[in-house]
N, C-alpha and C positions, 0 to 999 in steps of 0.2 A: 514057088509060091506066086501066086499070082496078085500082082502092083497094085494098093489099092485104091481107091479115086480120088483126089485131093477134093471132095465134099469134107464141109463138114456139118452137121447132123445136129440142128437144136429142136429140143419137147421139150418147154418148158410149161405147159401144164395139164400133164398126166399124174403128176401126183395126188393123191390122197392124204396125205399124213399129216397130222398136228401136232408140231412143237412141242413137245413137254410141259415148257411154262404156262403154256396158254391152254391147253388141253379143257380145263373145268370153266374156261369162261365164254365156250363158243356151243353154242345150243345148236347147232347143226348134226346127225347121225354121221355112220357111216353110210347109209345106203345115200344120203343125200349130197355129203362129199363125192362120191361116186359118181352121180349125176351131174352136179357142178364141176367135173375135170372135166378132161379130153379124155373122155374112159377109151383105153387100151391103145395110145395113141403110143407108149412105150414100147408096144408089142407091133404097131404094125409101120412103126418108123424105124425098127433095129435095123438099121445098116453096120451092125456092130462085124468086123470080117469082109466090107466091103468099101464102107467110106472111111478115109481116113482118119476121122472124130466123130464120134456122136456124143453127145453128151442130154442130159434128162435133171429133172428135178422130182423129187418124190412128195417137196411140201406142196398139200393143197393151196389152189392160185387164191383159193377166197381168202385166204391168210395168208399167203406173199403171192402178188401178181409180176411175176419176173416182165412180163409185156406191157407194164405203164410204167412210166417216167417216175424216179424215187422220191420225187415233190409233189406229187400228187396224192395230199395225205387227207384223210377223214377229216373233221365231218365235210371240208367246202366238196369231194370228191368222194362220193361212196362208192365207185364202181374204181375206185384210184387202185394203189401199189397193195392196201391194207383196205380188205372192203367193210362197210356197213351192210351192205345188202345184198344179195345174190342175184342171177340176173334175173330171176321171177321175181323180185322186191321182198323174197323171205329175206329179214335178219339176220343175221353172223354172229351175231355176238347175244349173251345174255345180259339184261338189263342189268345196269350199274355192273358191271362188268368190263364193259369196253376197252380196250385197249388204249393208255396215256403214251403220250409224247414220247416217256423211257422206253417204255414197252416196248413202242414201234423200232422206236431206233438199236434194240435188241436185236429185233427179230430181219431191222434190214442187215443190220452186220453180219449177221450169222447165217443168212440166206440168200439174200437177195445180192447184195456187192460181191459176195465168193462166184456166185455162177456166172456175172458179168464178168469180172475178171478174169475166169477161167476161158470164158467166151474170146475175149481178145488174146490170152495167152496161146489159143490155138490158131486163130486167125493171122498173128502173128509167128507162127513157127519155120514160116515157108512152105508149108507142106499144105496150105489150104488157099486153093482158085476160086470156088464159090459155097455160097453158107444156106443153107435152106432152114427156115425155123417152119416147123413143122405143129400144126393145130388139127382142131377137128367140129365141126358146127352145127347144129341143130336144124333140121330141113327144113322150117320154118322160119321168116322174119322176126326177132323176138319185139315184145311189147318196148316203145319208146326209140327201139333203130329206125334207122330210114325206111329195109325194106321190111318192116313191119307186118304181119300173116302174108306174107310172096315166098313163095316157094324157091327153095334155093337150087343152085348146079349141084353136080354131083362133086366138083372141085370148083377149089379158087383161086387163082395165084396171084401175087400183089406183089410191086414191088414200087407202091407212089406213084403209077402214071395212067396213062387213060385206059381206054378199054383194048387198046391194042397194043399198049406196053410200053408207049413214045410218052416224055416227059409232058406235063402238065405246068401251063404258067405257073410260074411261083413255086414247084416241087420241085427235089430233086429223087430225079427214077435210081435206084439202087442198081439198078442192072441193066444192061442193054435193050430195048427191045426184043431183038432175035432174039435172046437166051430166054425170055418169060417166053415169046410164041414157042420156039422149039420144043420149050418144056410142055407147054398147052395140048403140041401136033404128039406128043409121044403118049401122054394120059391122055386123050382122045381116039389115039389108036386102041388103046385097050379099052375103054369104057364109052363103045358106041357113037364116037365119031360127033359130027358138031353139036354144040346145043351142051354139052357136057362140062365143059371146061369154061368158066367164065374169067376174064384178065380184070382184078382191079376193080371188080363188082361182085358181093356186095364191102368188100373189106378191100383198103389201098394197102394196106399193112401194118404192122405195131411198131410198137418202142425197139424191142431188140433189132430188127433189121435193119430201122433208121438212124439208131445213134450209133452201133456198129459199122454201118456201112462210113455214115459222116467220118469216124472215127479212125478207120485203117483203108479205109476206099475197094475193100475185096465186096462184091457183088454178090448182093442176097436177094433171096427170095423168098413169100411168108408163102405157104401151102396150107389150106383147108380142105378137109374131104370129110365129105357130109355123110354126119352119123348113120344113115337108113343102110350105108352097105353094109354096116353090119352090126347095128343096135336094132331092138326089139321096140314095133313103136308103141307098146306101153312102158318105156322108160319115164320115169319122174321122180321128182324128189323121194318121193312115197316108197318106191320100189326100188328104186338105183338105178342104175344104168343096166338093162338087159343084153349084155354082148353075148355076142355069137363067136366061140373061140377058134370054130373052124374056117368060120369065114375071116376072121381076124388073120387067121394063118395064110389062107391063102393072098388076101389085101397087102401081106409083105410081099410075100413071093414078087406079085404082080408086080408092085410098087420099086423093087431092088430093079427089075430086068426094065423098069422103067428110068431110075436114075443111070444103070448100065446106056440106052441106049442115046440120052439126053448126052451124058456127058462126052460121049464121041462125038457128039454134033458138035459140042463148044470146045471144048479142049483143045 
């Protein structure tokens, strides 16, 4: 049987699913949740039989955002742990409805603390050298980011430092340089070479990689890979997320021979 890579593998927002308790107070569809995940980011991150962990959450991010800080609560933060608003400024919630102080602090118990926890329980086992949290992002700048209607790379890789992966006054870089470039030179092999892979632009990276990394010091990296390779682009709230399940299939393939060939550089 063949050894399998000490990666380990976080999706934390591919889910869809709504809590039970809160189910009748959130005025969002399914097709809409759908388009607010990382749609099929479960399916083309499975390194499940190659990295040593991967682990996924199945609750939609609009109602646990496993990627913001657990103090980042409604109303002063709507885009916080618990949203008000989705990132088109639709609502989440039905009017007088909203989710109270108990509510949340349910819903972080029971969701949000178990997959950190789990997060370090693997980082901590010995069996894990580097952590990749795994996203997926809309080819366009959204309304109120910095790169606001600018067109995005086909990837992104962040891990807090500048555009070439060397720490940033006042940050600390999660990862070596060489290891974000390496990772950059192997998705650029396969997805047409420069111009493709951007470091640390338009995203330095979230919450999991940076308090993770603070935390146990093993070396993360966020990855973004932009919806068009394989969403339909009349995806919207309205209609869901239009994935292409074969292209989905192939974006792993590619994606596995791509952590195979990164991790022999670093290792």
């Amino acid at each position: 049987m063949r050894k399998k890579l000490p990666v380990l593998i976080s999706v934390p927002h591919g889910g869809t699913l709504l809590p039970g308790e809160i189910r009748d107070r959130v005025c969002l569809d399914d097709r809409a949740l759908s388009y607010y995940s990382d749609p099929a980011t479960q399916d083309l991150y499975d390194m499940r039989g190659l990295a040593t962990a991967f682990l996924h959450s199945d609750v939609s991010r609009v109602i646990i955002d496993l990627n913001r800080p657990p103090y980042h609560l409604p109303p002063k933060y709507p885009d916080g742990v618990v949203k008000t608003k989705t990132s088109l400024g639709h609502p989440v919630w039905k009017e007088e409805r909203r989710p109270d102080l108990a509510c949340i602090h349910r819903l972080l118990l029971g969701h949000y603390f178990p997959y950190h926890a789990e997060v370090d329980r693997l980082l901590l086992s010995g069996k894990v050298s580097v952590a990749l949290d795994c996203h997926s992002m809309v080819p366009l700048g959204l309304p109120g980011q910095p790169d606001e209607g600018k067109r995005r790379p086909l990837f992104c890789l962040s891990n807090n430092g500048d555009a070439e992966g060397n720490s940033r006054p006042g940050a600390l870089s999660t990862c070596p340089a060489e290891w974000i470039q390496a990772l950059r030179d192997s998705v650029q092999d396969h997805f047409g070479g420069g111009g493709s892979v951007w470091i640390n632009h338009p995203f330095h990276g979230g919450f999991i990689m940076n308090a993770h990394y603070w935390h146990t010091g093993i070396p993360w990296i966020q990855l973004e890979m932009n919806r068009s390779l394989y969403e339909g682009e009349n995806s919207s709230p309205e209609t869901g997320s239009l994935t292409d399940g074969e292209k989905v299939q192939e974006l792993n393939r590619v994606f596995r021979e791509i952590i195979r060939e990164w991790v022999r550089k670093i290792v």
